[in-house]
C-alpha positions as CSV (number, residue, x, y, z in Angstrom):
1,X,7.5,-25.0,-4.9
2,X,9.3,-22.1,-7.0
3,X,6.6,-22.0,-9.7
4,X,4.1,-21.2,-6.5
5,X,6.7,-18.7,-5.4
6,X,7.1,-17.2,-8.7
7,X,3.3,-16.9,-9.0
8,X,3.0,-15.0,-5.5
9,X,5.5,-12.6,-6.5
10,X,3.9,-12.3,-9.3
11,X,0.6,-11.7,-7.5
12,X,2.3,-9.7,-5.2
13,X,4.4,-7.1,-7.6
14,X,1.0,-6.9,-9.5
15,X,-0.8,-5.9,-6.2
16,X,1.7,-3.3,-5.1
17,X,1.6,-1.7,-8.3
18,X,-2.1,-1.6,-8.3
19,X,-2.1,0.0,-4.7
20,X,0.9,2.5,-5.8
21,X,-1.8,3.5,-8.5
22,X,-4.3,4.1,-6.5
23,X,-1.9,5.6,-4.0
24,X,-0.8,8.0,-6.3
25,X,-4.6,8.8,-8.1
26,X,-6.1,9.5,-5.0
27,X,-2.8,11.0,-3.0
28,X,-4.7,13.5,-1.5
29,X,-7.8,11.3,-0.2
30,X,-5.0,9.1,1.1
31,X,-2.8,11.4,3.1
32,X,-5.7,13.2,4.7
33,X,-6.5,9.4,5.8
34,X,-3.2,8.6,6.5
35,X,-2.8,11.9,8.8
36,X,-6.1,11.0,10.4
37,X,-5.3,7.7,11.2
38,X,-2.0,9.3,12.4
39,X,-3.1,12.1,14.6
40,X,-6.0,10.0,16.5
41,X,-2.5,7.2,17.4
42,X,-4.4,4.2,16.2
43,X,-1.8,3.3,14.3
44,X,1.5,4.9,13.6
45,X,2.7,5.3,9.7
46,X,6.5,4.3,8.8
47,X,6.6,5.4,5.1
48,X,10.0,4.5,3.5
């Protein structure tokens, strides 16, 4: 049971740092999306 955890945080760190990369190579694309989504109230952002 601990290996499977370790192995989904493993999974998990390595997606998170793939979407931070993404996040951050197309920052611009993302917050125009981000304030899109925002503004029309389909779903409301809490960024840390």
């Amino acid at each position: 049971m601990q290996e499977y955890r370790l192995a989904s945080t493993a999974a998990h760190r390595h997606f998170f740092m793939q979407l931070a990369s993404l996040q951050f190579r197309y920052k611009i694309f993302d917050i125009s999306v981000a304030s899109y989504v925002a503004n029309s109230g389909y779903i409301e952002f809490n960024y840390p």
